[in-house]
C-alpha positions in Angstrom: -1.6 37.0 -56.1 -2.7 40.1 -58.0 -1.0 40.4 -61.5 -1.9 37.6 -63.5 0.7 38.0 -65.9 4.3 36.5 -64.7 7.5 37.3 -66.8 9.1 34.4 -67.3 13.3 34.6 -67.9 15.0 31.9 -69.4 19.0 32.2 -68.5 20.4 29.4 -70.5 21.6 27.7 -67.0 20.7 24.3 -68.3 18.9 22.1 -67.2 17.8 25.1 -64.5 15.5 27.5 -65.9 14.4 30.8 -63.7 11.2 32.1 -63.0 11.2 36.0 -61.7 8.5 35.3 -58.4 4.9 36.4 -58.9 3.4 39.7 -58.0 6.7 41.7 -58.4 7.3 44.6 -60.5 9.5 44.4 -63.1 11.5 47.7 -63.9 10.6 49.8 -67.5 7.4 47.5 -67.3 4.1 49.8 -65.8 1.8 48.3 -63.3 -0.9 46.1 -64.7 -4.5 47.3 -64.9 -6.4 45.5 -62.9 -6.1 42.3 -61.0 -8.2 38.6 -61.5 -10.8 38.7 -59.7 -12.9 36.0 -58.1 -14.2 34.2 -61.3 -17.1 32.5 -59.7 -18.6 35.2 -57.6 -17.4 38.4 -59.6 -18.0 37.4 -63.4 -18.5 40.7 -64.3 -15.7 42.1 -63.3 -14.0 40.1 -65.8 -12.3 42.9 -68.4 -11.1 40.9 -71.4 -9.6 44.0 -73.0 -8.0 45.3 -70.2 -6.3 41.4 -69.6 -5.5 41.8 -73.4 -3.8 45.4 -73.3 -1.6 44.0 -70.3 -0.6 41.5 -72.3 0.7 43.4 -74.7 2.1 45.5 -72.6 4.4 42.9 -71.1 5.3 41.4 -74.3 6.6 44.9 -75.5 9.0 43.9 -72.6 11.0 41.3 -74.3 12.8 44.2 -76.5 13.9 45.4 -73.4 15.4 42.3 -72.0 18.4 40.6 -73.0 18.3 37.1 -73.7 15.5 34.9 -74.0 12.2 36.1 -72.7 9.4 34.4 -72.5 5.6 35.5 -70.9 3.0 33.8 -69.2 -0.4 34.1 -69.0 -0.5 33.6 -65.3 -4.1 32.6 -63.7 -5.0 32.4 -60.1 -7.4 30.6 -58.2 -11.2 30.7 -58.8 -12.0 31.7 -55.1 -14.2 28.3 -54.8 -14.1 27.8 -50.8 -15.1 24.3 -50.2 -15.8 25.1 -46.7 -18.9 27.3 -48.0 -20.3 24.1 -48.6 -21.5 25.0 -52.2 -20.2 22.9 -55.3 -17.9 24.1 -57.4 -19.3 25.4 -60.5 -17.9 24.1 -63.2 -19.6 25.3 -66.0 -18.7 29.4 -64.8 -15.7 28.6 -64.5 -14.9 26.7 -67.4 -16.2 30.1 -69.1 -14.6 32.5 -67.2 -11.2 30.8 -67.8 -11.6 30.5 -71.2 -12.3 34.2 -71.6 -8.9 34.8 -69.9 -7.2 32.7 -72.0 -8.9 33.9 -75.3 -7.8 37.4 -74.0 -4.2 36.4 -73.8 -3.4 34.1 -75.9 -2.0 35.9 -78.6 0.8 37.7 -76.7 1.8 35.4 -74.4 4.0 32.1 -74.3 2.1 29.7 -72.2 -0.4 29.1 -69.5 0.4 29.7 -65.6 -1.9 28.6 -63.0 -0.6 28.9 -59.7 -1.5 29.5 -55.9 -3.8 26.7 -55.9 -5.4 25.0 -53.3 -8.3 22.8 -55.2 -7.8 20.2 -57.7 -11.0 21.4 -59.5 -9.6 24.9 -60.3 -6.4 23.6 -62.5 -8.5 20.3 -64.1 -11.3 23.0 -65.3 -8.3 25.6 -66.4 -6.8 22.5 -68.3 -10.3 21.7 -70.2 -10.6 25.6 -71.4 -6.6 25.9 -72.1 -7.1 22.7 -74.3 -10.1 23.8 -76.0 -9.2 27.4 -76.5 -5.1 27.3 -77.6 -2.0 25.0 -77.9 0.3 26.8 -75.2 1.8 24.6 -73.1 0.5 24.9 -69.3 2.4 24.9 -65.9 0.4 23.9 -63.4 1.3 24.9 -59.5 -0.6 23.8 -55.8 0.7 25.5 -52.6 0.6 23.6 -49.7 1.5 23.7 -46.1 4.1 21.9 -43.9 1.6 18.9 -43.4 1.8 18.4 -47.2 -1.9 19.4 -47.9 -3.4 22.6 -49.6 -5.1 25.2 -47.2 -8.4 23.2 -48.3 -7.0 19.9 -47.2 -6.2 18.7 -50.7 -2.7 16.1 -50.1 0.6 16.4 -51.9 0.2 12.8 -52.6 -3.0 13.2 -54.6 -1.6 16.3 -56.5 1.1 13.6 -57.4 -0.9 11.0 -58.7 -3.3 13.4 -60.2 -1.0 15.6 -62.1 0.8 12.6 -63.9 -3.0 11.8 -65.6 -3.6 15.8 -66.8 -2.5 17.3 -70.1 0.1 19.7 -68.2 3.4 20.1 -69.4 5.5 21.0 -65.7 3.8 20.6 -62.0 4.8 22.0 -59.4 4.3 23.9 -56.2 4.9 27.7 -55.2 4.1 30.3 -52.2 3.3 29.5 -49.0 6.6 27.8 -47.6 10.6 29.0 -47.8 12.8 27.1 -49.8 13.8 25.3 -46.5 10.3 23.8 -45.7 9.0 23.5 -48.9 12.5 21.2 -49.8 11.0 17.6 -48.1 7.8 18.2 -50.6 9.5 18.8 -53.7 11.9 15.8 -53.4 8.5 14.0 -53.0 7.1 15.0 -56.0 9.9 14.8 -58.0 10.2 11.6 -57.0 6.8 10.5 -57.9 6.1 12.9 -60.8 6.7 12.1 -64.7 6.5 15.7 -65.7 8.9 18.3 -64.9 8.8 20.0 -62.0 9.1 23.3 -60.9 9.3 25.4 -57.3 8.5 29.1 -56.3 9.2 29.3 -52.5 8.5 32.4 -50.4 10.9 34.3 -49.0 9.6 33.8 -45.7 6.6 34.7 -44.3 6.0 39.0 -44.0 6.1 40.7 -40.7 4.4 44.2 -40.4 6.9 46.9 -39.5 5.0 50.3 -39.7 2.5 49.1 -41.5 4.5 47.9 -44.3 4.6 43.7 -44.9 8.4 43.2 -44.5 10.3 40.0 -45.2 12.9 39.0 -42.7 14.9 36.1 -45.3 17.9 37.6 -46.8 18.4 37.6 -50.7 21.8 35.9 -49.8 19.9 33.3 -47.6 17.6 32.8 -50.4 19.7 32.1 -52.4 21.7 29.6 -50.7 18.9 28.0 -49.8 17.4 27.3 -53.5 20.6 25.5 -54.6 20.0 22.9 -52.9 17.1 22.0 -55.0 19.2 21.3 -57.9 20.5 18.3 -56.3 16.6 17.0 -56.7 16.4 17.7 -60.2 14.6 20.2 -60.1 14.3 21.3 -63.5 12.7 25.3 -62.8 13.7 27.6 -59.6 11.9 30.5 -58.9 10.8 32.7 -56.2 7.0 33.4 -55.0 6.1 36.0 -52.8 8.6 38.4 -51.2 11.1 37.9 -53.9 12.5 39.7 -56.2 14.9 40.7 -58.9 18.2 40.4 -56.6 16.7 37.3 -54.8 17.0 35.7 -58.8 20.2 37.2 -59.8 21.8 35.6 -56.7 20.3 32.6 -57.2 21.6 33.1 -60.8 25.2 33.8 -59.7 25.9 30.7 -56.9 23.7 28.0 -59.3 26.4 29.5 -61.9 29.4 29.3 -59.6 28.3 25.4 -58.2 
């Protein structure tokens, strides 16, 4: 995930919000300067005033939009590997995030954290997000098809863990099509007392002349997310691959069921 800044659309489809997937450009907005880098190995590269000029620049967005818009200071993982067999460093990270956060605060609606794969990353990113504003924070781990993280962190423990943190809506996102991440999401909506949220892929990309393609249909991708409502899923989004007429689909057949 490159942009840390995620437009977030709220279409009055109640009690289903959607969230436009992360990464995507959004048209009349220009490309974000700069991406988040690795907090705990590339501190300097951490540009507060270029985070804080995006900001603005995708809040200047909302006068564009119709309806209710609303932005999100979207933050992506530390790049801790556990398997580097270092430990996680709190402290710089702690710091890092709260320089993010003090960067955007002011022209966004809340706190994103997403693409996550260690518990450490979102419980330090709660600490600075509680210390540093009073945005309300969604909070999102990716996981596989064996219900763990890349790093071997279980859906089950994300459960358990996220009821305990000062988060306002868990969930999970990337990594999985709506199809295969389904099973997980009934299982933490099930065992969650927070709302919850999902932001499949559309599929997984295939290179076709040197360009990442993605083989799932908007139509299919749609379809497939509407089954999610049965769950209760409170937000519906898309991750990577997606895009605006993967969302306006969605938008249309949640509309017409």
């Amino acid at each position: 995930m490159k942009n840390f800044l995620t437009v977030f659309f709220s279409l009055l489809l109640f009690p289903i919000s959607l969230i436009t997937g992360c990464g995507n450009q959004i048209e009349k907005v220009p490309p974000l300067p700069g991406t988040l880098p690795n907090i705990l190995t590339a501190p300097e590269k951490v540009d507060t005033d270029v985070y804080f000029d995006a900001t603005v620049s995708m809040k200047g967005f909302t006068t564009l939009a119709a309806g209710n818009v609303y932005i999100a200071l979207d933050i992506s993982p530390s790049g801790y590997n556990p398997s580097a067999c270092k430990p996680y460093d709190k402290e710089k990270a702690y710091d890092l995030y709260s320089k993010i956060i003090n960067a955007g605060k002011e022209g966004t609606d809340l706190i994103f954290i997403e693409t996550i794969s260690i518990i450490e990353d979102i419980e330090t990113l709660c600490e600075a997000a509680k210390d540093n504003c009073e945005l309300p924070i969604f909070a999102s781990m990716t996981f596989t098809g064996k219900q763990n993280t890349w790093f071997g962190y279980p859906l089950d423990n994300w459960i358990s863990r996220s009821n305990d943190l000062p988060i306002d809506a868990v969930g999970m996102n990337c990594s999985l099509t709506p199809t295969e991440m389904y099973p997980l999401a009934g299982k933490l909506v099930k065992g969650s007392n927070k709302p919850v949220f999902v932001k499949p892929n559309r599929g997984q990309p295939e290179k076709e002349d040197n360009k990442s393609v993605y083989k799932l249909s908007a139509d299919q991708f749609a379809e497939d997310m509407l089954k999610f409502r049965d769950l209760g899923i409170h937000i519906m989004g898309g991750c990577c691959g997606t895009d605006h007429e993967c969302i306006s689909k969605m938008k249309i057949l949640l509309n017409q069921n």
